[in-house]
N, C-alpha and C positions, 0 to 999 in steps of 0.2 A: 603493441596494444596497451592502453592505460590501464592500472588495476580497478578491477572491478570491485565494488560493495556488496556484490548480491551474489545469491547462488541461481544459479541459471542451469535449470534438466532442460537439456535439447535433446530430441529424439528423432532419429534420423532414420529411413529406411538403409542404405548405403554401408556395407559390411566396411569398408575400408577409404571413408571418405579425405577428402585434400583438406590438411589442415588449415591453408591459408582461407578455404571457403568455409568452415565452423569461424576461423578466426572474426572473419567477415560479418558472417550471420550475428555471431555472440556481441559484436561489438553495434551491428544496427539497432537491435533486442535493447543493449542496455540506452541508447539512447533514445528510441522509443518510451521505454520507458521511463525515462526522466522527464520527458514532457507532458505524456499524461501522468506521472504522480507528481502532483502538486497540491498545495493549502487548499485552492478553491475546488476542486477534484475531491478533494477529502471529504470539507463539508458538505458538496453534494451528497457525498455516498456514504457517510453516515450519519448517527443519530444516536444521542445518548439515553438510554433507561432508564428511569432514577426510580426502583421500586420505594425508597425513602417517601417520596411524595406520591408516586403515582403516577408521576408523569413523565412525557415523552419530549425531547429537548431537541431543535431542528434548528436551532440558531447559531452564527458562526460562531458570538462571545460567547456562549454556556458552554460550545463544544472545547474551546478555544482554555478558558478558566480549568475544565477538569483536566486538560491533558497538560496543562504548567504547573498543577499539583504531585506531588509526591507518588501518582497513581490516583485511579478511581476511587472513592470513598466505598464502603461494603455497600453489597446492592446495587451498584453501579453499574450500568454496561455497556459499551459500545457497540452497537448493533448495526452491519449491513444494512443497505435498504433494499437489496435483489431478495 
């Protein structure tokens, strides 16, 4: 199995399961998710705060501009949209 990036809690009914089938599981998981997290995934599902102005920023370059910064500027936020 290739190394993984991520921390993956899998929770299993099964006192004493086969490792080849976690192996299985963990390795479909991470490439599931590799396909949904991606750039345009992102901008959909977020949106930046900017209490600075007041306003609320839903565009890919504004989202794009603060997160190639050193970090958020104070006041900043990046907010879910669920």
């Amino acid at each position: 199995m290739p190394a993984l990036r991520r921390d993956l809690l899998l929770m299993r009914r099964e006192i004493n399961p086969d490792p080849q089938m976690i192996e299985r599981e963990v390795t479909r998981l991470d490439l599931l998710l590799r396909r949904i997290e991606n750039n345009t995934q992102f901008y959909e599902a977020f949106e930046l705060l900017d209490l600075n102005r007041f306003k609320i920023f839903r565009d890919q370059l504004t989202l794009t501009k603060s997160m190639k910064r050193n970090g958020l500027k104070p006041f900043q936020f990046l907010v879910n949209r669920n």
